[in-house]
N, C-alpha and C positions, 0 to 999 in steps of 0.2 A: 560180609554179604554184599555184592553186587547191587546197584542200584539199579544198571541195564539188563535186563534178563537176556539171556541166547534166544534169538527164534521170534524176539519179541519189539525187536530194534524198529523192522521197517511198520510196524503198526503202529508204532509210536509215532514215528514220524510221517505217517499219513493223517495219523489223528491230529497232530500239530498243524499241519496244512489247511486239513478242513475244518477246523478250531479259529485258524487266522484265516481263511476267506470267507467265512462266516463275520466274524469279527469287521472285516475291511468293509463286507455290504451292508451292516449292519449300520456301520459309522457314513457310507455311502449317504445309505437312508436319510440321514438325520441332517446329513449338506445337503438336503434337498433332490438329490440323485436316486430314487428309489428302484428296484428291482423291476423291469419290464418282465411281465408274464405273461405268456401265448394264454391266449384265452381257447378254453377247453369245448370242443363241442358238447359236453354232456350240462353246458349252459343252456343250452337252444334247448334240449329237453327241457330243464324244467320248467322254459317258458314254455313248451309245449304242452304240458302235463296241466300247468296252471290254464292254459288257453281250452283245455281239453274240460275241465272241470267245471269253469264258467262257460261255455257254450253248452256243456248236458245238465246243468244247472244243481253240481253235488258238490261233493266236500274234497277236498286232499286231504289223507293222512302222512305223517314224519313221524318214522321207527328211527330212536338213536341208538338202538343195539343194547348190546346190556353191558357188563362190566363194571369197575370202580376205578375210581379216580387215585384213590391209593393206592395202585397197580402201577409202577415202572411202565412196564409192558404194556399194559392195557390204555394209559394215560392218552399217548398221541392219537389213538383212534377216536376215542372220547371227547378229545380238546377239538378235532377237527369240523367235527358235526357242529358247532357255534357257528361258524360263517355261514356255513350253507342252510341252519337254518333259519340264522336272521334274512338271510335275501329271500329263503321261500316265503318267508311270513309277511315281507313286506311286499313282496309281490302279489300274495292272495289278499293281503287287506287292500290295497293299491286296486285290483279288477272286482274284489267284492267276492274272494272265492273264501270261501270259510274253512279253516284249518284244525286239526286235531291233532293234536299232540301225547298220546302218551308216552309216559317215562317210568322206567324203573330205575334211574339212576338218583339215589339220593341225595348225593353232593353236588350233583351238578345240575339238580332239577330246580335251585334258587338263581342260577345263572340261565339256564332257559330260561325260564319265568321271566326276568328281564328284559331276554334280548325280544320274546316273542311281545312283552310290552312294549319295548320302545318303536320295536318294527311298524305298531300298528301306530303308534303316535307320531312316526317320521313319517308313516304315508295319511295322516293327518285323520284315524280316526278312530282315536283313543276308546270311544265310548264302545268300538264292536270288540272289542277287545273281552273274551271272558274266561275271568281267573277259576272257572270250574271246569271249562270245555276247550277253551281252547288250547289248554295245557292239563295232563292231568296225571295227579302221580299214582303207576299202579305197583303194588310191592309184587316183589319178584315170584313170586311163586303165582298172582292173580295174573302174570302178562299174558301167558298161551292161550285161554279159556277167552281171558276177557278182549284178546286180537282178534282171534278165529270165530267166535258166535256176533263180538258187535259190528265187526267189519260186513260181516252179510246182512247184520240187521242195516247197517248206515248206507251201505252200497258206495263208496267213495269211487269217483272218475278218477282218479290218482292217488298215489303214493310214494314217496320215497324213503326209502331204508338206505343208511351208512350208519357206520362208525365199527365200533365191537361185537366183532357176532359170531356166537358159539352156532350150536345144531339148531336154536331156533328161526336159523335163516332157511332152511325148504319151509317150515310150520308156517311162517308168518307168508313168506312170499306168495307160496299156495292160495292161503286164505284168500289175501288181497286180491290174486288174479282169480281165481273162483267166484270173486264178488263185483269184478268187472272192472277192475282198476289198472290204469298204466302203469307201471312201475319202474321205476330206475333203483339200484340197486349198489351200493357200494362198498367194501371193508378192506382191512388191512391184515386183516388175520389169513394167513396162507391158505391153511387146511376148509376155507368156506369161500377163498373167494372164486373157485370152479364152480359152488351153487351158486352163490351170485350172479354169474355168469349165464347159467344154465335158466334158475328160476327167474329171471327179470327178461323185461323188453328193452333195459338200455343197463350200461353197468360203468361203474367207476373201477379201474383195476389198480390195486395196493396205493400207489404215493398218489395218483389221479386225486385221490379226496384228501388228501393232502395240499395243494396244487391246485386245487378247485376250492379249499378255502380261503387259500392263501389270498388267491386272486378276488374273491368275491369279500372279502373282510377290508380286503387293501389294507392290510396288517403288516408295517415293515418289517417288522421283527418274522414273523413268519415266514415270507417273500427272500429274506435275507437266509435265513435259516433254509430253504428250499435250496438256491443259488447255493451257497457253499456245501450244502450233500453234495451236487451235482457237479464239482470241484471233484469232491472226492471219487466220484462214480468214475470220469475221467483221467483218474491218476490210474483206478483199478483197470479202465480198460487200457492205457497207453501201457503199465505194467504187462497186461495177460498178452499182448501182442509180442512185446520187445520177449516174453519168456517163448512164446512160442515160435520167432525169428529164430531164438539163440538156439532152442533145441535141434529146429532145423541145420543150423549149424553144427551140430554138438559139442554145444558149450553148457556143461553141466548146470541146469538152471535150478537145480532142489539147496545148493549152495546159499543161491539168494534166501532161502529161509531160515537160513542158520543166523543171520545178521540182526 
């Protein structure tokens, strides 16, 4: 038995590539050279969302989607909503804008918990900080009822939604805009991020909240891990050109996939 399959060569060796430029920024990172990342306009939103909240004098809410953390798949959309919402949280305790947090996610609701504490204790004020309201866990079957009826009763200036999100992205979004809230909007799941787009006033599209945490966590590991996809993104696109020069040519390019 082969150890190289047919057909399976050049993905190996892409993967290798972006395995070691990964690896290269990572080690970067840690000599003090960390990953420079464009900073994303869908940042000014949420300074804006929060500016917008404290001048109508309401609340923001933070959807992190649903899913679990024991999901392959599911994982990175999950892991991503950490950065973005330690900076919103520190941001509303910073101008005095009060946050609400529900969560259905059970593994990851002791790491929110957390970061949405220390946020308040890095913008120096631990005491608003509340372990019933400002974070709250709701199990998965109370999210729809208890999103769509509290959100009209609370009337929030803002919201934002990313991470993992099945069909409950029209349900929630609605709600929020039906109850007067700005919204920004994010996910990584294909098949919802056209309602993301459609239901919200500002949107994160696929790796954007990706890319948006990276930046806002200043997490090299992260940052470094971004940089080397984008290595590989690169290779794929110098590949689909050189295949599409040679066919103009015709130089059998379907060969290249035998390798």
């Amino acid at each position: 038995m082969s150890i190289l399959v047919e057909g399976r060569i050049l993905g190996l060796a892409i993967l290798i590539l972006v395995t070691a430029a990964i690896l290269y920024y990572m080690q970067s990172a840690q000599a003090g050279k960390p990953v420079k990342l464009r900073r994303l306009p869908q940042i000014d939103v949420i300074d804006e969302i929060v500016a917008r909240c404290v001048e109508m004098d309401k609340g923001l809410w933070f959807l992190s989607g649903q899913g679990i953390m024991t999901n392959a798949s599911q994982l990175p959309g999950i892991i991503s909503t950490f950065g973005i919402l330690s900076y919103v949280t520190e941001k509303c305790a910073e101008y005095g804008c009060p946050i609400h947090h529900p969560t259905n996610l059970p593994i990851a609701y002791n790491i929110q918990y957390e970061l949405m504490k220390e946020a308040y204790e890095v913008a120096g004020k631990p005491e608003e900080f509340d372990p019933l309201d400002t974070i709250l866990y709701i199990p998965a079957g109370a999210g729809r009822p208890y999103v769509t009826n509290e959100s009209w009763k609370r009337k929030p200036a803002g919201a934002i939604m990313t991470g993992f999100w099945y069909h409950y992205t029209i349900i929630y979004a609605e709600a929020l805009q039906r109850a007067g809230a700005m919204t920004l909007g994010g996910t990584d799941t294909t098949h919802n991020i056209p309602f993301m787009v459609a239901a919200n006033n500002y949107s994160m599209i696929g790796e954007e909240m990706y890319a948006m945490s990276a930046y806002l966590s200043k997490d090299p590991v992260l940052g470094s891990s971004l940089a080397g996809q984008d290595v590989g993104k690169y290779i794929i696109i110098a590949l689909s050109i050189l295949a599409i020069l040679a066919g103009m040519a015709g130089i059998p390019v379907t060969s290249w996939f035998r390798i």
